[in-house]
N, C-alpha and C positions, 0 to 999 in steps of 0.2 A: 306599495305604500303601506306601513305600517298602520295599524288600526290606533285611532287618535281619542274615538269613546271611549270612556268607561264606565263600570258601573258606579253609581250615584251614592256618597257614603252620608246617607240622611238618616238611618234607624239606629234609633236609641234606644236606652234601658227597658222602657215600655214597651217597645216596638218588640225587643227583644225577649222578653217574657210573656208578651201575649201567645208571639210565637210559638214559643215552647208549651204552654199551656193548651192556648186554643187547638194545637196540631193533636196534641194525646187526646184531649177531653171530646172526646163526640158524642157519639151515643153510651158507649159502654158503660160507663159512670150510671148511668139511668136502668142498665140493665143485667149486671152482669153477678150481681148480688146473690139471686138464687141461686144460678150455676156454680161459683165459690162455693157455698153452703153445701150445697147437694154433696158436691164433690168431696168436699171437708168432712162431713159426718155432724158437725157441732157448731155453734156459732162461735164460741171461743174458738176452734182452731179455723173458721171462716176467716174474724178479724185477723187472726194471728200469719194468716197466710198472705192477707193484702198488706199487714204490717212487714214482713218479710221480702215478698217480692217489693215493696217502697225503701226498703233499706238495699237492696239490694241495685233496684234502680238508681236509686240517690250514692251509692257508692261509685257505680259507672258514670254519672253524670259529673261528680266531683274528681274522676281520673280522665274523662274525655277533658273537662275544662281546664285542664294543665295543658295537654294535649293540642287546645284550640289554641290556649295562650300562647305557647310557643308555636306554633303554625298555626297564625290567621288567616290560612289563603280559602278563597272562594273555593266551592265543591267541597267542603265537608268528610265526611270517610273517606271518599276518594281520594282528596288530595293528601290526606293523614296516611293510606296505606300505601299510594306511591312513593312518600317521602320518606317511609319505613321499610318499605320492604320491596320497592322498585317499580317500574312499569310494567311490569305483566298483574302483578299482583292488584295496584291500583287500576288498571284499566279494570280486572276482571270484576272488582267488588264494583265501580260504576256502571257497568253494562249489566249486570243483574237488576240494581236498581232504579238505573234509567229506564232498560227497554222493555225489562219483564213485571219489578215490582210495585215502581210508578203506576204505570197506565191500569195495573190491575188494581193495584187498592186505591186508586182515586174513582175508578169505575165501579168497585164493590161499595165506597162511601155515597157518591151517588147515587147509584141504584140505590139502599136504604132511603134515602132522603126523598128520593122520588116514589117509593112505595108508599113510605109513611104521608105524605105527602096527595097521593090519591089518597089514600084511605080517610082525609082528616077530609079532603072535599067531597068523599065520594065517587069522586071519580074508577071507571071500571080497572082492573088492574093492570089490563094489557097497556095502560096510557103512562105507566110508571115508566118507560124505557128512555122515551121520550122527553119525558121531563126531566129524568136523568142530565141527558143530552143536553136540555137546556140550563140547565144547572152547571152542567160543566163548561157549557160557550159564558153562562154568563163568569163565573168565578173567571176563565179565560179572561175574558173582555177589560173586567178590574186589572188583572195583571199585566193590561197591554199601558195603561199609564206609568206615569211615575211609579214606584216604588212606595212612595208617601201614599199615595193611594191605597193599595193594599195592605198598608202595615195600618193605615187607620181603620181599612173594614175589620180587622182582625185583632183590634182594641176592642173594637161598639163589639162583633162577636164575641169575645172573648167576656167583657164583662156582663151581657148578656145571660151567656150560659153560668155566670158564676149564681145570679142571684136563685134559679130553684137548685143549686148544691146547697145555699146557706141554708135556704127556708128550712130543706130538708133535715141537716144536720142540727139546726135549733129546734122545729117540731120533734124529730125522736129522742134530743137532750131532754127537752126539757116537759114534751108532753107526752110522752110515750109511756106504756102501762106495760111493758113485758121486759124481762129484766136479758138484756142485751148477750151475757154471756151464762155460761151453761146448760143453753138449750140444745138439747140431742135430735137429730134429724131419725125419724123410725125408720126403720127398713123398707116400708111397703114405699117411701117414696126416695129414698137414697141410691145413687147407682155408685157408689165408692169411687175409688181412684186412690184416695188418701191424702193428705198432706201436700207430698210432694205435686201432686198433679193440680193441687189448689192453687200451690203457689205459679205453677206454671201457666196457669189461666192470669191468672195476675200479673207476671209478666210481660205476657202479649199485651193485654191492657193498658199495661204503662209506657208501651212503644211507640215509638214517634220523635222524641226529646231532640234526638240527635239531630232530627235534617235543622236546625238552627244553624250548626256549623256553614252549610252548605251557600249562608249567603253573610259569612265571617267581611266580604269585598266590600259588603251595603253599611256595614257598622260603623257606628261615624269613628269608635275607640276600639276595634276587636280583642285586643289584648284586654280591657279592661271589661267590658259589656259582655263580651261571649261567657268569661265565665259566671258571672253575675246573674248572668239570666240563664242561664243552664242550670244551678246551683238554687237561685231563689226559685225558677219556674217548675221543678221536680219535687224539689219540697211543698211547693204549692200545692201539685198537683196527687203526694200523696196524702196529703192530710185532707183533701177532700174525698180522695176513693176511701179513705178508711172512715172520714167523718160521714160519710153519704150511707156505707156500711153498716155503722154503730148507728144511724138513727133510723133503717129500716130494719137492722135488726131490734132494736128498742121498741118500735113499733110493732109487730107482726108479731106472733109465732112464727118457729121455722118451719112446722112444715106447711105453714100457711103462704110463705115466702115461697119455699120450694114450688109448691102448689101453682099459685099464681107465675112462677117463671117469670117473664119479660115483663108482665104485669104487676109485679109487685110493689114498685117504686107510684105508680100510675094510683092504684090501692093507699097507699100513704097519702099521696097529695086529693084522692079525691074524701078521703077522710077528713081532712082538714080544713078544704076547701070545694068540696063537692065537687060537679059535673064540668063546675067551670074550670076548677084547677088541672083536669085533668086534660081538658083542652089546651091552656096556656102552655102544660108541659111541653103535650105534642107541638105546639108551633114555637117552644123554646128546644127543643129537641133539634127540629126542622133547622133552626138557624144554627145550634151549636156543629151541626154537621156541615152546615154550609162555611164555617169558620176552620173546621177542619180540613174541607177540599181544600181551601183557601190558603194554608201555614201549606198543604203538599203542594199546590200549584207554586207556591211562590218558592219554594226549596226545590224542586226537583228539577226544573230546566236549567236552575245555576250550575248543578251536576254536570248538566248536559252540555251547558255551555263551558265549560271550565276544559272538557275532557277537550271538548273542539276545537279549543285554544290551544292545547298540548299537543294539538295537530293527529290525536286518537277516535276523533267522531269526524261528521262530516264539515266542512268547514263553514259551510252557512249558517251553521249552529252557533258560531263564536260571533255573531254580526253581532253588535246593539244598534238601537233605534238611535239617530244624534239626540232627535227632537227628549225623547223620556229616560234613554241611558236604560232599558231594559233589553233582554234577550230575545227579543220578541221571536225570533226564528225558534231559537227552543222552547218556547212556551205553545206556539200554534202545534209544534212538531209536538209534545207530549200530550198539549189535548187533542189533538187530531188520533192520535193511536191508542186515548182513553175509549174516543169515542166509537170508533171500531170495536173497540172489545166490551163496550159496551151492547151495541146493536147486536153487534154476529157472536157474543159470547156469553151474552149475558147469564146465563146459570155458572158458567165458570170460573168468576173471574175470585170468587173466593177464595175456592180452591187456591187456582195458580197463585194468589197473593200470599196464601198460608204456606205453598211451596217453596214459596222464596223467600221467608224470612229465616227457612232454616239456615241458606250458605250466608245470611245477612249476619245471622249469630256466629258465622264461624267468622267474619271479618271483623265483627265487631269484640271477637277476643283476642285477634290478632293488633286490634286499637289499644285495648287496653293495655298488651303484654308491650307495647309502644311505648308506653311512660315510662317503663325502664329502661329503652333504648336511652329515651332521651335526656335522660339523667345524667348520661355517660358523655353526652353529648355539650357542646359550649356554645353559649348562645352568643346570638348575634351581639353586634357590636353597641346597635341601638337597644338595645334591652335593659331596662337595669332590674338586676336579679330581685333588687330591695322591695318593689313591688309588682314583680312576675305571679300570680297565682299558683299556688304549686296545694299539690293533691292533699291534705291533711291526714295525720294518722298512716304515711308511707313508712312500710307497704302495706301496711294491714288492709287499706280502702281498695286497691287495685286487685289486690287476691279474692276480697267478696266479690269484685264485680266478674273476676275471672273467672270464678268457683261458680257465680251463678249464670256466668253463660254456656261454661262447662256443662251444667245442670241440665239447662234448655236443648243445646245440642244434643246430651246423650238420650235423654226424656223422648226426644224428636225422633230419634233413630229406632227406639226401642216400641212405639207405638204406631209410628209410620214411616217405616222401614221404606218402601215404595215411592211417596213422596219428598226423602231425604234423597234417596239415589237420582229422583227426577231433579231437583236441585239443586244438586252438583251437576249433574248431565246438563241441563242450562245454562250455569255456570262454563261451562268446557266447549261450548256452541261459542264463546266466544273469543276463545281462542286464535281462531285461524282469522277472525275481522281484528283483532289486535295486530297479528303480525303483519294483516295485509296496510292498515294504517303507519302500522312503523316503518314498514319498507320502504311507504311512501314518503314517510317523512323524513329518510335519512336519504334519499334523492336529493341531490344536487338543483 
């Protein structure tokens, strides 16, 4: 019998940009400030680096959104690099990021959430793993209803963590005493890197954007809304890392920022608002990451399910529920193997997530160099080109996003030479469960 569910096309514009917002914006925005600086040498090429990788981001976001326009299908990259560059290719960027990069960075965002989390009650440390866990069943649990469900927790979070980005960004406009650019980091607390390496920290920070694509099937319009909310939610999302930037550098000294590290942002709001602000942080902190497990849970099993459809995963993966029209088999199936690597891995799973976004970057240049396949290419029949999205500024916009993941890629090899080669190796483990799914699935 042919499968007669499907998935539920209820998410709109909002739904769509919280998405993309809520899923980047976690902790990092709160803390990543020093680290920039340090690494930068100066507050002018601090901003100038989060200004860079945002343009640089917003370039890719505006050549993936053509991308999505013309292939709105559910699964995201995967299904953009199957339809580009065939079935071995798309299987292999989805089985990195289902089996390996999923479980590990929803497990690396939990664990924080559940550190920070003892620490705000007290509680002893060993008890964070745990609460991890229950952090992950509960995000779980939301994603087991409708679909409306969790595109509403990921509004209320989403607007949630917006309000201390503003605070932040108006207190260091407009009350801040130290003058935002040309302050020099001294040497006794600077460890270099340079420029380039600023911007590269930058980068990873604005990663996430893309798994939106991955639930194209839920959008009530995906030719219209995908790119809309790729496009509006990136520009969102950098004018806040750069306005959160510019008002803790306006507040501080740098090397008063550097100094403080993680603390720095913590330092600002308790300036402004004392002992109590800096509590509210942390349990505004606490929820913005909880809105981020939330944008991964709800993008990575469509991954999963989409592959199982194409008869490439296991097939209980492609079930949906009649009752909610969710994936529920790949949603239990990715928190269950978060939560394993949470218990039995937990010091690793950063690691592993940081290994896999190196072959993540090599697919994701192979998306971009995608929009000039499909230029070549004629679109369907229902299309009308008059108001198709198409990339602005082609080619100029597809080559930034090329050049900068060019950047990333070679940046990645040249510093963690051992970790890229692990990453392909990962990569290439999946090989032989490709072939063995195709075989079976060109069985009679």
């Amino acid at each position: 019998m042919p499968q007669q569910v499907e998935l539920k096309r209820s998410m709109g514009i909002w739904s769509g940009l919280s998405l993309v917002v809520g899923t980047v914006i976690g902790s990092g925005i709160f803390f990543k400030q020093a680290g920039v600086l340090q690494t930068a040498g100066s507050s002018t090429l601090g901003l100038l680096a989060w200004l860079t990788g945002g343009i640089i981001t917003l370039a890719a976001g505006l050549t993936i959104a053509e991308i999505g326009a013309r292939l709105p299908k559910t699964g995201g990259l995967y299904s953009y690099i199957e339809s580009l560059y065939g079935p071995v290719a798309g299987f292999l960027t989805g089985w990195m990021q289902v089996v390996i990069y999923a479980p590990a960075v929803i497990a690396s965002i939990a664990g924080y959430a559940a550190f920070l989390t003892a620490n705000f009650l007290g509680l002893p440390t060993s008890t964070a793993t745990w609460i991890a866990v229950l952090y992950v069943a509960f995000i779980a649990g939301i994603n087991l209803f409708e679909n409306r469900v969790a595109a509403s927790f990921q509004v209320i979070t989403t607007s949630i963590k917006l309000i201390p980005i503003a605070i932040l960004i108006i207190y260091g406009l407009f009350f801040g005493k130290v003058n935002a650019l040309g302050q020099t980091v001294s040497d006794t607390v600077s460890h270099g890197g340079g420029f380039g390496m600023a911007i590269l920290a930058t980068l990873f920070a604005y990663d996430g954007w893309i798994l939106l694509a991955n639930i194209a099937g839920e959008l009530k319009n995906p030719r219209r809304d995908l790119p809309r909310s790729i496009v509006g939610g990136v520009s969102l999302i950098v004018v806040a890392y750069v306005g959160v930037s510019f008002g803790v550098y306006h507040a501080l000294p740098s090397d008063q920022i550097v100094a403080l590290q993680n603390n720095a942002t913590f330092a600002v709001v308790r300036t402004a608002f004392g002992d109590f602000g800096g509590r509210a942080l942390s349990i505004t902190i606490i929820i913005s990451m909880l809105g981020t497990l939330n944008g991964k849970m709800i993008s990575f099993p469509r991954m999963a399910y989409a592959m199982a459809l194409d008869g490439l995963f296991p097939k209980y993966l492609s079930k949906l529920t009649p009752k909610t029209q969710e994936p529920t088999n790949a949603i239990l199936t990715v928190s269950l193997m978060t939560i394993t690597l949470a218990v039995l891995y937990t010091n690793g799973v950063d690691r592993l997530s940081d290994i896999a976004i190196f072959t993540i970057w090599i697919f994701y240049t192979a998306a971009f160099f995608g929009v000039f396949i499909l230029r070549h290419k004629k679109l369907d029949k229902d299309v009308d080109p008059a108001t198709l999205f198409k990339t602005p500024l082609f080619p100029a916009t597809p080559l930034v996003a090329i050049i900068g993941a060019l950047f990333v890629i070679g940046s990645t090899i040249m510093n963690d030479f051992s970790g890229a080669v692990i990453s392909i190796a990962l990569v290439l483990i999946g090989l032989p469960v490709f072939y063995y799914y195709h075989h079976k699935r060109e069985q009679p």
